[in-house]
N, CA, C, O and CB atoms as a CASP TS submission, in Angstrom:
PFRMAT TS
TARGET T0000
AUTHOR 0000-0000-0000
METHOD Language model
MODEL 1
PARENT N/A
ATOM      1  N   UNK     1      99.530  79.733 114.424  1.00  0.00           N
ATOM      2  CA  UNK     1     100.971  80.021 114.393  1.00  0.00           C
ATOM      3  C   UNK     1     101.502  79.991 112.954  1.00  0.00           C
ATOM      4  O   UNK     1     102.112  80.910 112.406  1.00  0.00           O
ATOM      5  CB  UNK     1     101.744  79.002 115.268  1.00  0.00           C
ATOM      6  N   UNK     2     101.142  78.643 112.348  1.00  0.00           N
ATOM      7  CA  UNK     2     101.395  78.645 110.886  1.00  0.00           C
ATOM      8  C   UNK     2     101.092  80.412 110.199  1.00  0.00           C
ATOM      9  O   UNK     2     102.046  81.163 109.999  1.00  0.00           O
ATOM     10  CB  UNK     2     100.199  77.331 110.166  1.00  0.00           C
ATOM     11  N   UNK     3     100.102  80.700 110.006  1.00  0.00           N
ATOM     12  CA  UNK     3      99.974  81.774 109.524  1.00  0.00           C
ATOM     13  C   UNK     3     100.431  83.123 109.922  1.00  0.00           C
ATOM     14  O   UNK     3     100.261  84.190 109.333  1.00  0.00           O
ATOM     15  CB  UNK     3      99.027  81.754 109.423  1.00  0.00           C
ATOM     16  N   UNK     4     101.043  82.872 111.034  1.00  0.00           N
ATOM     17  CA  UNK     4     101.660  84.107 111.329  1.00  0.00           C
ATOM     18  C   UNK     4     103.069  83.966 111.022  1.00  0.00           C
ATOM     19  O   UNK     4     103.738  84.964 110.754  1.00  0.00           O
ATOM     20  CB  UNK     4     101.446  84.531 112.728  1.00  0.00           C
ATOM     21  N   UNK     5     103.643  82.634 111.043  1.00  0.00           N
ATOM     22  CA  UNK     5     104.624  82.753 110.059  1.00  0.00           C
ATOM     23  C   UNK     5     104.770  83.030 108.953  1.00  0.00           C
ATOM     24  O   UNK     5     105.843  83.451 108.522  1.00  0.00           O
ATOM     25  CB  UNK     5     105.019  82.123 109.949  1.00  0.00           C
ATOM     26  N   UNK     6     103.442  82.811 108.046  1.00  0.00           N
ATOM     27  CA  UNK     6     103.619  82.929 107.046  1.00  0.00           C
ATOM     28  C   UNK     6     103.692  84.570 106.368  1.00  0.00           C
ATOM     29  O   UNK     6     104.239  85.077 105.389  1.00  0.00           O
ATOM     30  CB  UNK     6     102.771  82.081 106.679  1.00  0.00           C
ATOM     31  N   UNK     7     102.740  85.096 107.582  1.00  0.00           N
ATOM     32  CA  UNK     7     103.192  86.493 106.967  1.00  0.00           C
ATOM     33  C   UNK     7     103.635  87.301 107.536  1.00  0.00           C
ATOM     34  O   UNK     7     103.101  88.410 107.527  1.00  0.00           O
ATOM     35  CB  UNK     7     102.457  87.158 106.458  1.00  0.00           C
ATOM     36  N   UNK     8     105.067  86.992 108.427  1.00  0.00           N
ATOM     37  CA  UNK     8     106.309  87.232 108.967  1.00  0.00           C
ATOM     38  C   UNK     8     107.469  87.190 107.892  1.00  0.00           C
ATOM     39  O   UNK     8     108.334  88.030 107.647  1.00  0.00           O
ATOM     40  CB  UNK     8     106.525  86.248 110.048  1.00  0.00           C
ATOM     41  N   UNK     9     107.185  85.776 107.246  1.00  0.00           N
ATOM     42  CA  UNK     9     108.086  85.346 105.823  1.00  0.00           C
ATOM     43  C   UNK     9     107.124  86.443 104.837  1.00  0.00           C
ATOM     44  O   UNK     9     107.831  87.111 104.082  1.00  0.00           O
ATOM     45  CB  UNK     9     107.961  83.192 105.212  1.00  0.00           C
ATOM     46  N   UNK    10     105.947  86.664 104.757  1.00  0.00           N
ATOM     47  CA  UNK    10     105.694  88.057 103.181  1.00  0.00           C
ATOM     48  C   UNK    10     106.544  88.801 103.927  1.00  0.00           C
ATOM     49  O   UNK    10     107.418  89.206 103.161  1.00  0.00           O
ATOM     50  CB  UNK    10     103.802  89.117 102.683  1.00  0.00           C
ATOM     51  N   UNK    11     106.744  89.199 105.058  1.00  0.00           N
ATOM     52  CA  UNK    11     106.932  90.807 105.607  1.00  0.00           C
ATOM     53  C   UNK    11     108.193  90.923 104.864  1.00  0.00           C
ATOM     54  O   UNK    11     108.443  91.890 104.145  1.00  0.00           O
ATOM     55  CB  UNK    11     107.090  91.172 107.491  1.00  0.00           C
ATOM     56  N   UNK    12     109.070  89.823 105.062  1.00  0.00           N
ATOM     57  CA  UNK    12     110.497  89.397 104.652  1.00  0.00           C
ATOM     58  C   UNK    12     110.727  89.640 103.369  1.00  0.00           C
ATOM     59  O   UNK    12     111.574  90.381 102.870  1.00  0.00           O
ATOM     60  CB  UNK    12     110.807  88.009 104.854  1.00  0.00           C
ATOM     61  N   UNK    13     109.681  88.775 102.710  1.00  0.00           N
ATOM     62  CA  UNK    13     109.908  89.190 101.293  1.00  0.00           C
ATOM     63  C   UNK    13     109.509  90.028 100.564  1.00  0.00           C
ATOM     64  O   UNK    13     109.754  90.011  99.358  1.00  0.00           O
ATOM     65  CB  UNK    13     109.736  88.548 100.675  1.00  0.00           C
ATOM     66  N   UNK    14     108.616  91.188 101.306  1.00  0.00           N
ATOM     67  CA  UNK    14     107.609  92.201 100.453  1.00  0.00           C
ATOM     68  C   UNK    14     108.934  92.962  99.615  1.00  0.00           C
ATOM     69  O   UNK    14     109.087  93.283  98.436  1.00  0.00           O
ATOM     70  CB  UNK    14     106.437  93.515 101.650  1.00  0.00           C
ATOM     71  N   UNK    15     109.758  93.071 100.781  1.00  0.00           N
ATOM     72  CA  UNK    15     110.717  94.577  99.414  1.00  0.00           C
ATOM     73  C   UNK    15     111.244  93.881  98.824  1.00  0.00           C
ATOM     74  O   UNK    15     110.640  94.130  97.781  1.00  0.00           O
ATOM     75  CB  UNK    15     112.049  95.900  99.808  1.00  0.00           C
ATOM     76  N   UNK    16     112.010  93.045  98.515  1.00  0.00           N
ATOM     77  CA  UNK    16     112.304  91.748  97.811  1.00  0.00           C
ATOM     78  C   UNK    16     111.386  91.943  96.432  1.00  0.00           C
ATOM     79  O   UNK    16     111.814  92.222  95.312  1.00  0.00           O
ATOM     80  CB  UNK    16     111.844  90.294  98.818  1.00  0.00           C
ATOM     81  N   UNK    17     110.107  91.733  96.800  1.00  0.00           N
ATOM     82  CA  UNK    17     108.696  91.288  95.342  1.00  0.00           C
ATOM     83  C   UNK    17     108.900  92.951  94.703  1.00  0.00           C
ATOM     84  O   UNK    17     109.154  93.391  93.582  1.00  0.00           O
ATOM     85  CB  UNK    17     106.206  90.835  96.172  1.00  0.00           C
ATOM     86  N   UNK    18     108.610  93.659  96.220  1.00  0.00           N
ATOM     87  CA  UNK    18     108.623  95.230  95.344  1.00  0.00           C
ATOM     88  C   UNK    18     109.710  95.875  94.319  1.00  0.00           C
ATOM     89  O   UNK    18     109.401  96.560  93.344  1.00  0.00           O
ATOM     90  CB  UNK    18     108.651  96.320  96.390  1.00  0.00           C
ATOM     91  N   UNK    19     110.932  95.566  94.677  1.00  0.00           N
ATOM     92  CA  UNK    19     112.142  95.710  94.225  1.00  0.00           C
ATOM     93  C   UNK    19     111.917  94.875  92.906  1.00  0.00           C
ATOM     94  O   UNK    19     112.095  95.492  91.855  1.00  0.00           O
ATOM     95  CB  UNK    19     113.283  95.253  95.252  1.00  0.00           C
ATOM     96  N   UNK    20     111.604  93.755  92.841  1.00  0.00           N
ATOM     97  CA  UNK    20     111.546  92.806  91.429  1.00  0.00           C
ATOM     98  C   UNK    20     110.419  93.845  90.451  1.00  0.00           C
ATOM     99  O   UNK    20     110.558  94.295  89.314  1.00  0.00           O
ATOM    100  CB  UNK    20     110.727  90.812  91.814  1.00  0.00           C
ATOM    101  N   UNK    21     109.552  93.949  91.212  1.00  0.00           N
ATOM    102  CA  UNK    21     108.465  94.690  90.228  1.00  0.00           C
ATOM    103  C   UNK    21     108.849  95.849  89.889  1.00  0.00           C
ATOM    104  O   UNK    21     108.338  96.271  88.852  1.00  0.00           O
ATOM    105  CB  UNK    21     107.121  94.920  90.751  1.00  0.00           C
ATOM    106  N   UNK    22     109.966  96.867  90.687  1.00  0.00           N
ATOM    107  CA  UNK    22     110.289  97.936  90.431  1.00  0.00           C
ATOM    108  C   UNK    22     111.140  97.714  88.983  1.00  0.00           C
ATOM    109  O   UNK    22     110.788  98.088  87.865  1.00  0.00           O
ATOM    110  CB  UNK    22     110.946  98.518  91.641  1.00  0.00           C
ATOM    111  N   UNK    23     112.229  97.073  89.317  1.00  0.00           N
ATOM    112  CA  UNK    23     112.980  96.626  88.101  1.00  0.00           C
ATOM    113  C   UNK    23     112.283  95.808  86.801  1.00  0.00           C
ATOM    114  O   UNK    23     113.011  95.919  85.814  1.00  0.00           O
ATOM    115  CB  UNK    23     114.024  95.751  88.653  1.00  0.00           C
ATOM    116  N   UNK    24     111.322  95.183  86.592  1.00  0.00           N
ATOM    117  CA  UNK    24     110.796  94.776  85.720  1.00  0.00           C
ATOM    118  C   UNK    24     110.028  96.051  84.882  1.00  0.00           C
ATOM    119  O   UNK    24     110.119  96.209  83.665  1.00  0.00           O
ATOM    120  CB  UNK    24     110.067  93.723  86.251  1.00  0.00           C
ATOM    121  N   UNK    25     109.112  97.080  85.976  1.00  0.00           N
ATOM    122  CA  UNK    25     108.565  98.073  85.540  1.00  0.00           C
ATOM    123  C   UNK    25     109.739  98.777  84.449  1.00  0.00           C
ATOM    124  O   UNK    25     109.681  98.878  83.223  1.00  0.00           O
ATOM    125  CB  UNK    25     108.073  98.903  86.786  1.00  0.00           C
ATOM    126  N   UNK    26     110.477  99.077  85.108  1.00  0.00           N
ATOM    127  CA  UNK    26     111.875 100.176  84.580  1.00  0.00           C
ATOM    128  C   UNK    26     111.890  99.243  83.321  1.00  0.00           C
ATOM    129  O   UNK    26     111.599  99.820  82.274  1.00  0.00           O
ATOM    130  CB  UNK    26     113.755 100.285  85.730  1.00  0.00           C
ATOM    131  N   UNK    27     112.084  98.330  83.258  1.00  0.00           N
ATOM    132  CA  UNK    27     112.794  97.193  82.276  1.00  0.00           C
ATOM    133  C   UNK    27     112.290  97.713  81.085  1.00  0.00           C
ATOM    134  O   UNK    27     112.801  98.358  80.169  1.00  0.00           O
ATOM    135  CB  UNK    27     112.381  95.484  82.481  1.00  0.00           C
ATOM    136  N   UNK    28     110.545  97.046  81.431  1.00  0.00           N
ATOM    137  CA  UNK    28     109.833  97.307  80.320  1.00  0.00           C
ATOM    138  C   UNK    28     109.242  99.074  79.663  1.00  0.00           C
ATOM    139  O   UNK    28     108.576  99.402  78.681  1.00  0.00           O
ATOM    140  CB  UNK    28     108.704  96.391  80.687  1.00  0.00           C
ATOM    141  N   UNK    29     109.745  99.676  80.527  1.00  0.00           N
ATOM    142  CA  UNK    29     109.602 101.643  80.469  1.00  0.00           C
ATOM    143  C   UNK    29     110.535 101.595  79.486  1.00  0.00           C
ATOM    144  O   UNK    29     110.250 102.107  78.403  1.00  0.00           O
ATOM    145  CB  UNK    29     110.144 102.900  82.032  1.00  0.00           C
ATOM    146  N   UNK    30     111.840 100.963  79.681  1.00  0.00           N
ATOM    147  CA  UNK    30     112.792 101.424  78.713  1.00  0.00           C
ATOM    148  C   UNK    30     112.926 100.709  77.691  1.00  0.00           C
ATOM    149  O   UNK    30     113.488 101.088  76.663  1.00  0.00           O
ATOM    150  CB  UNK    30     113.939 101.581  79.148  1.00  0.00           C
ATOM    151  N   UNK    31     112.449  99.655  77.858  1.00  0.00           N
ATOM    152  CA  UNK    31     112.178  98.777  76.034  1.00  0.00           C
ATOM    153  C   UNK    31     110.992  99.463  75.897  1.00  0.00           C
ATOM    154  O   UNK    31     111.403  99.875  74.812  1.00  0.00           O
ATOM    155  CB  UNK    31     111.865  96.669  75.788  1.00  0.00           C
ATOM    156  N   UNK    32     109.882  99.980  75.986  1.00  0.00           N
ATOM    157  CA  UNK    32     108.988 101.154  75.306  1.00  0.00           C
ATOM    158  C   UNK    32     109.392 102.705  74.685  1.00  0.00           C
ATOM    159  O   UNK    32     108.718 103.439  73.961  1.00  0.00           O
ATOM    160  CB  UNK    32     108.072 101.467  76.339  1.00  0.00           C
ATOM    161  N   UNK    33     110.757 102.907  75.255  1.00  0.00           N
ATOM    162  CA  UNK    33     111.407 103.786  75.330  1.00  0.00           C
ATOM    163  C   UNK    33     112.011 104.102  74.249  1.00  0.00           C
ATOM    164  O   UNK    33     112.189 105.164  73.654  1.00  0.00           O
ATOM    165  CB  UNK    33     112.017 103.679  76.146  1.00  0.00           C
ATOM    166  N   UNK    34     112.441 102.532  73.992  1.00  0.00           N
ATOM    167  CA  UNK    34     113.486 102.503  72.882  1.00  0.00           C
ATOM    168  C   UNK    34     112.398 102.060  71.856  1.00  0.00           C
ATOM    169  O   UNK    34     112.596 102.667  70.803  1.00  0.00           O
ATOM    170  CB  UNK    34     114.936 101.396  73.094  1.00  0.00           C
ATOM    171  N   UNK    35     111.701 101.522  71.802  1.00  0.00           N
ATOM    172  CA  UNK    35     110.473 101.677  70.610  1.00  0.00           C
ATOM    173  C   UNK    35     109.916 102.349  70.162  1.00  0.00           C
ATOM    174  O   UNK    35     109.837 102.411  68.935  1.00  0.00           O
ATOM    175  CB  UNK    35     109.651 101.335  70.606  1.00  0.00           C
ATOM    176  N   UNK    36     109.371 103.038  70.863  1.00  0.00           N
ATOM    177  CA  UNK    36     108.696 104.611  70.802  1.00  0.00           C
ATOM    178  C   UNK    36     109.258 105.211  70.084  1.00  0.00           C
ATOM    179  O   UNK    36     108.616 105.763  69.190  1.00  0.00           O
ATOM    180  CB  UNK    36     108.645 105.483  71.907  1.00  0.00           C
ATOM    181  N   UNK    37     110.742 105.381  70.145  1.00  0.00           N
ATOM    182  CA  UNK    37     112.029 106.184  69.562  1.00  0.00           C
ATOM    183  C   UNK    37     111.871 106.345  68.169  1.00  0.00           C
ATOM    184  O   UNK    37     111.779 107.454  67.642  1.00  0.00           O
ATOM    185  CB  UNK    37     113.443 105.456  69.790  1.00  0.00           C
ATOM    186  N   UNK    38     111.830 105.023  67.409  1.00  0.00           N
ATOM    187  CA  UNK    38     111.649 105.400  65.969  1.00  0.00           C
ATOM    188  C   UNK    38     110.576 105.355  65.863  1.00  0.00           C
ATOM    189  O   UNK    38     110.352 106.385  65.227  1.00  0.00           O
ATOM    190  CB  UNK    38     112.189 104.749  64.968  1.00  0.00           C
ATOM    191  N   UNK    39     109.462 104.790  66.058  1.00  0.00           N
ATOM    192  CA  UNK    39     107.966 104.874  65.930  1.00  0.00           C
ATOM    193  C   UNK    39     107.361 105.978  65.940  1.00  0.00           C
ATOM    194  O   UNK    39     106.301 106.039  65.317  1.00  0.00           O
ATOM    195  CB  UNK    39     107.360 104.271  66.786  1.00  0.00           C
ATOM    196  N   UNK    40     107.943 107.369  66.767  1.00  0.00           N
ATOM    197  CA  UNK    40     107.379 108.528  67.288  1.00  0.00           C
ATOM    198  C   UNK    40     108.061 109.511  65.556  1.00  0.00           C
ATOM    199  O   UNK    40     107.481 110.464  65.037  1.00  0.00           O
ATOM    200  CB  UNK    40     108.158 109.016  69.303  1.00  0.00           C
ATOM    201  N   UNK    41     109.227 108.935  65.106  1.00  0.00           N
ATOM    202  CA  UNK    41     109.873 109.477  64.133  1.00  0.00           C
ATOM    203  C   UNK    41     109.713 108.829  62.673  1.00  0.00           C
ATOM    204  O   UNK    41     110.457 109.148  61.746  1.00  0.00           O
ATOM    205  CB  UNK    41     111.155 109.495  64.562  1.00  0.00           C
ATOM    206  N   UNK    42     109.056 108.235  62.595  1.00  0.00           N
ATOM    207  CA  UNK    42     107.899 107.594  61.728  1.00  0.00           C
ATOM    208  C   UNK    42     106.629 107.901  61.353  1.00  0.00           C
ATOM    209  O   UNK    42     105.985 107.795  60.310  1.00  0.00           O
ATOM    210  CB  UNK    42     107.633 106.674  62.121  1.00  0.00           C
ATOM    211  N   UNK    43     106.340 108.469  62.884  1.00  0.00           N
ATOM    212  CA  UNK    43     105.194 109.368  62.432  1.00  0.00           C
ATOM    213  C   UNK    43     105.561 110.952  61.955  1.00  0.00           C
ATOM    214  O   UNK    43     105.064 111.587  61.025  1.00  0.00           O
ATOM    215  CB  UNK    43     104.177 109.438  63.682  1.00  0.00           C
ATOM    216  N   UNK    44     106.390 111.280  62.718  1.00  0.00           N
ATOM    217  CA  UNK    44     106.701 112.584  62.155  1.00  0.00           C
ATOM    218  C   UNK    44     106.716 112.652  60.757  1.00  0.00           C
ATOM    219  O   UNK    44     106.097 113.531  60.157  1.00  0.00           O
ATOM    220  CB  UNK    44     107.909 113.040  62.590  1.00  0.00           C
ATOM    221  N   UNK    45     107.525 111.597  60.068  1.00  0.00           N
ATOM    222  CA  UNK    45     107.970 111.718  58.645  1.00  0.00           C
ATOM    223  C   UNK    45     106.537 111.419  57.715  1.00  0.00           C
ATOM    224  O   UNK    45     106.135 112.213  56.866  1.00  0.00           O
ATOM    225  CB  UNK    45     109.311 110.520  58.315  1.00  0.00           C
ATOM    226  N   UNK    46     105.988 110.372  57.983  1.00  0.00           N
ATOM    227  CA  UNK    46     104.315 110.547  57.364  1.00  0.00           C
ATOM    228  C   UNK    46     103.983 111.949  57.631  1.00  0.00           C
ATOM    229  O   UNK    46     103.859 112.777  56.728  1.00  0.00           O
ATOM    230  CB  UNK    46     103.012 109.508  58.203  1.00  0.00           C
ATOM    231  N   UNK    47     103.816 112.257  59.092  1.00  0.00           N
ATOM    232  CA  UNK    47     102.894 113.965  58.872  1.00  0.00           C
ATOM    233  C   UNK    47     103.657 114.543  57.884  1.00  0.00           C
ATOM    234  O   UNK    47     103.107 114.812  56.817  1.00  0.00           O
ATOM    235  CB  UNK    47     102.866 115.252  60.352  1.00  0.00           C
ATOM    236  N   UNK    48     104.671 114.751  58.023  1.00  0.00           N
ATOM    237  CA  UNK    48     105.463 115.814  57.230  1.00  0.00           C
ATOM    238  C   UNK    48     105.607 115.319  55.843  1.00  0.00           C
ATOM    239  O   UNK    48     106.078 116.168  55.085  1.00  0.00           O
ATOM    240  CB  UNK    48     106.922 116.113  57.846  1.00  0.00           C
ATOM    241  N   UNK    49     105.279 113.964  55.206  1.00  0.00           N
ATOM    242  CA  UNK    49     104.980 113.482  53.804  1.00  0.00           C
ATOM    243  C   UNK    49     103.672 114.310  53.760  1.00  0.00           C
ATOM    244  O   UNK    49     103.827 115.522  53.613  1.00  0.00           O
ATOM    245  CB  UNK    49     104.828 111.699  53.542  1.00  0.00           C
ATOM    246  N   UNK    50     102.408 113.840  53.867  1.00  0.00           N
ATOM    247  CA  UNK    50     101.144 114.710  54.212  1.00  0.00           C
ATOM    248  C   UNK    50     101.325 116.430  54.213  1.00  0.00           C
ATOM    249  O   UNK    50     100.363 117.152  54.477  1.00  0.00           O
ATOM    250  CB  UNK    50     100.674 114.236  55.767  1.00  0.00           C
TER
END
């Protein structure tokens, strides 16, 4: 019984975990996002020194 509660309570919390991981994913997409930004234009300016 224990264990079927217990994953009665995951069932509960799966979109809950998924939703957290969704938003953490995004989180960190867009702080790469915003890094990338000048980094990608950093390189441009070396090639184009070269």
């Amino acid at each position: 019984p224990y264990f079927g509660d217990l994953i009665k309570g995951m069932g509960k919390l799966f979109p809950d975990i998924l939703r957290f991981i969704n938003n953490m994913v995004s989180t960190i997409n867009g702080h790469l996002h915003e890094l990338s930004g000048p980094v990608t234009t950093d390189v441009q300016q070396v090639k184009n020194y070269k």
